[in-house]
N, C-alpha and C positions, 0 to 999 in steps of 0.2 A: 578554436582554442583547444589544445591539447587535454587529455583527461589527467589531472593531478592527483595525489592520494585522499584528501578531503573526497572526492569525487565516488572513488571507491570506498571508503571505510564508509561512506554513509548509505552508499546503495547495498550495502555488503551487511550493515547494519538493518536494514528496512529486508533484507531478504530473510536474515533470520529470525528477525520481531518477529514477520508473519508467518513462519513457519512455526515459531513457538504458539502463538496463539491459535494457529488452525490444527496442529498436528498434538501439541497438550493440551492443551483450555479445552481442543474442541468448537472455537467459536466458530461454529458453520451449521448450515442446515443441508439435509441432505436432498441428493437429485431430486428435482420436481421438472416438469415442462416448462419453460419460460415463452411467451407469446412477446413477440421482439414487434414493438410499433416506430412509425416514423416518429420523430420531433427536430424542429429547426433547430439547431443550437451553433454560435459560435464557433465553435473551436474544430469545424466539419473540414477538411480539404475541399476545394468548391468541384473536385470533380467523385466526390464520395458523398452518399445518402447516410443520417445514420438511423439506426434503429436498435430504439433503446428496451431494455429487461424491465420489469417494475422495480428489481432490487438493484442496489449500485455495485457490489464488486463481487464477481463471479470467483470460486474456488480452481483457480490457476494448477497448484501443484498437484499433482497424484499419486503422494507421498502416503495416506490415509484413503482418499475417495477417486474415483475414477475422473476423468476429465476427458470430456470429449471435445474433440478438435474437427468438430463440424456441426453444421444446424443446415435446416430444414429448409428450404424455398418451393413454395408452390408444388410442396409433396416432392420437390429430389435433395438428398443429401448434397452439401457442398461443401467442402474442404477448408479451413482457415487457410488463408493465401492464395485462394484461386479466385480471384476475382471478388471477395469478402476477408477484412480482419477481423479478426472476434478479440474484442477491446474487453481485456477482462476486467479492468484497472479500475473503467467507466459502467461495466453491466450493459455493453452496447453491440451490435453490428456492424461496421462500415461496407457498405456497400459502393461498389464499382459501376458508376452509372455510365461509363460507356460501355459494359458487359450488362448491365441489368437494367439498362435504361432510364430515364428519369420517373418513371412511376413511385409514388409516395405509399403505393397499396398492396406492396409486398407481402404475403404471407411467410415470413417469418419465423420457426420456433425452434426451440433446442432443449436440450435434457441439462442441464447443469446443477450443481451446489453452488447454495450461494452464502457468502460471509455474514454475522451478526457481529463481528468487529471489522468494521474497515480501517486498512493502514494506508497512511502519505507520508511519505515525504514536501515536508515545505521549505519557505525559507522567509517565511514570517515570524514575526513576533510571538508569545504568545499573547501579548497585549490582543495583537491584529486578529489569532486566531478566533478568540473568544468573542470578541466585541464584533470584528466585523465582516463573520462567516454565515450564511443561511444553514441551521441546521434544521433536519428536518427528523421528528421522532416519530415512529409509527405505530398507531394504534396495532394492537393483537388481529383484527381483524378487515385489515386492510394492507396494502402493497403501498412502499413509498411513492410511487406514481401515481396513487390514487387519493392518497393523503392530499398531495399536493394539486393536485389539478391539473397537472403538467411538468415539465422538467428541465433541467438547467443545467449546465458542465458546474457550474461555480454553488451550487448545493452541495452540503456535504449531509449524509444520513450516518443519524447515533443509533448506536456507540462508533465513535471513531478514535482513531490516535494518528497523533503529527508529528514526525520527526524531523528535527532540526539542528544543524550543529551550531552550540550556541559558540564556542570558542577552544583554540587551540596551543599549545607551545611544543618546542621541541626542549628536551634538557638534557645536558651531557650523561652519557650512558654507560661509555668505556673507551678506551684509549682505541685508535684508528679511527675518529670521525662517527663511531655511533651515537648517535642520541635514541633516544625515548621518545618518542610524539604521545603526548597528552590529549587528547580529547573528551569534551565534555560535551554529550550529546541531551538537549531538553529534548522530552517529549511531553507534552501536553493529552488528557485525555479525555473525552465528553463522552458519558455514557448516559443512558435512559431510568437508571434504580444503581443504588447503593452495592449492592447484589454485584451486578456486573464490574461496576468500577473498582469494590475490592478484588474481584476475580484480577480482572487485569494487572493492579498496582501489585499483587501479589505475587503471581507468575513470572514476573521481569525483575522483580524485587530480590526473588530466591535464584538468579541467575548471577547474582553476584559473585567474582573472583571464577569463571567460568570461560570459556573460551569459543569463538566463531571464525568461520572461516573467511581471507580476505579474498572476495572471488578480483580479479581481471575486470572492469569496467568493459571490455569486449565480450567477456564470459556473461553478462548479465542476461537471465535468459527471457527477454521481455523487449521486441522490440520498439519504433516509435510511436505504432497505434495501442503499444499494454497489447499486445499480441504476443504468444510464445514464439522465438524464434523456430524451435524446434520442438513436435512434441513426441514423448511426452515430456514433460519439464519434472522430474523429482529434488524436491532440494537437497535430500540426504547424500543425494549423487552426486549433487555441484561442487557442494562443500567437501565431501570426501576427495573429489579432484583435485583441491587444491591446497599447500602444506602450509601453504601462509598463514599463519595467524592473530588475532589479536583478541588482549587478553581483557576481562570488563573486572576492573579493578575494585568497584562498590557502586552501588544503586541507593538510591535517597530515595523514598517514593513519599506523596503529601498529597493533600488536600486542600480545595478550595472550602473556607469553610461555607455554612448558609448566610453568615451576618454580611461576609463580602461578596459572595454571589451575589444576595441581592442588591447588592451596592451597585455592580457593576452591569448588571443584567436586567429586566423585565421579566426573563423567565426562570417561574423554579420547578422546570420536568426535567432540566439534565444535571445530575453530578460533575464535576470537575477532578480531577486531579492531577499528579504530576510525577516525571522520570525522571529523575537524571543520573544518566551515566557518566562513568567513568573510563573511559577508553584506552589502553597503552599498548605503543609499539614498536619496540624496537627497529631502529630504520637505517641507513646511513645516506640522508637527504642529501648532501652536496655530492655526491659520486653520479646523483641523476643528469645535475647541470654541466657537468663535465666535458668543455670545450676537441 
């Protein structure tokens, strides 16, 4: 199926979330050594090993902190794409087992930052995301891998936010077939302290009436393993490529309170709260389908 503009405006959208929160807020911790272990997981190509980070999403852009585009094997540096993808998305390795063999006992490590906000994109609920996501919070003096005893693709580690497009329209704009495309983007938000969860609802909040760039769904610089296609990846550079763009008309930001959290939940260690944007873009949609 062809890429549509839903398609873009939300990946276009999830690229500057993260850039706001890792290059303003800050949310990230800086380089440490990551010691990358095997674990079986689902979602592996059956001819790829993976090896996972203790933390989940590795600091991709080099917008702020450096980002290295290689890690360590058996004491020799190896390049992302030479027979390993470095899955920042996951905190993981993919290893090439008919270059590395099928050994599970790989030494592993690399120098990275790693995020204390993780961003998604979904296309769930947020019913679904709250009630029926594993989230994992981490003690101060422990590693989300260690908390857990092991690890999973379908865990998600707090603080996290989910972007989703909840619904759209197009509405006449000005004479020659433009309209307006209206979007309204939910994000939902699960943080570990009150602390954190006003940081976030606040910084997306003060974005209101502000403007982002629409990159190209080809331009997206993240291939199929959350690998950089090219590095280095700066977002400041993507966006400045490109003239397109759209505009975030108002942000509503909210709260789950405590009376319904506990309603809805068993736990009360994560915060809840909520985004919703306002999206518009001047467009002229029927000139696309143009026989």
């Amino acid at each position: 199926m062809n890429v549509g503009f839903d398609h873009d405006l939300l990946s276009s959208l999830y690229l500057w979330f993260d850039d706001r929160l890792n290059y303003f807020a800050e949310a990230y911790q800086p380089s440490i050594t990551h010691t990358f272990e095997y674990v079986d997981t689902l979602d592996v190509p059956s001819n790829y090993h993976a090896y996972y980070s203790p933390y989940r999403q590795l600091v991709s852009a080099s917008d702020k902190v450096a980002v290295n585009s290689f890690v360590t094997i058996g004491g020799v540096n190896v390049v992302d794409k030479n027979g390993i993808y470095i899955d920042y998305n996951n905190g993981r390795v993919l290893v090439d087992t008919s270059i590395y063999g099928t050994s599970k006992t790989l030494v592993i490590t690399g120098d990275f930052a790693y995020k204390t906000v993780n961003t998604y994109i979904t296309d769930e609920t947020e019913e679904n995301v709250i009630l029926n996501s594993d989230f994992i919070i981490s003690p101060a003096n422990q590693t989300y891998l260690q908390t857990r005893g092991g690890f999973s693709s379908k865990i998600y580690t707090v603080p996290a936010v989910f972007l989703t497009l909840a619904n759209s329209e197009n509405k006449p704009f000005a004479f020659g077939g433009l309209d307006n495309t209206v979007a309204n983007v939910r994000v939902v938000v699960v943080a570990d302290s009150n602390y954190t969860l006003d940081g976030i609802l606040s910084i997306i909040r003060d974005s209101a009436r502000s403007c982002f760039s629409l990159i190209d769904f080809e331009n997206f610089p993240y291939g199929e393993f959350s690998h950089i296609k090219s590095h280095p990846y700066k977002y400041e550079d993507l966006s400045n490529a490109s003239s397109d763009k759209c505009f975030i008309e108002e942000v509503v930001a909210s709260k789950l309170t405590d009376r319904s959290r506990e309603r809805i939940t068993s736990s009360k260690d994560y915060k809840i709260g909520f985004l919703d944007l306002q999206v518009s873009k001047p467009r002229n949609p029927r000139s696309i389908f143009k026989r």
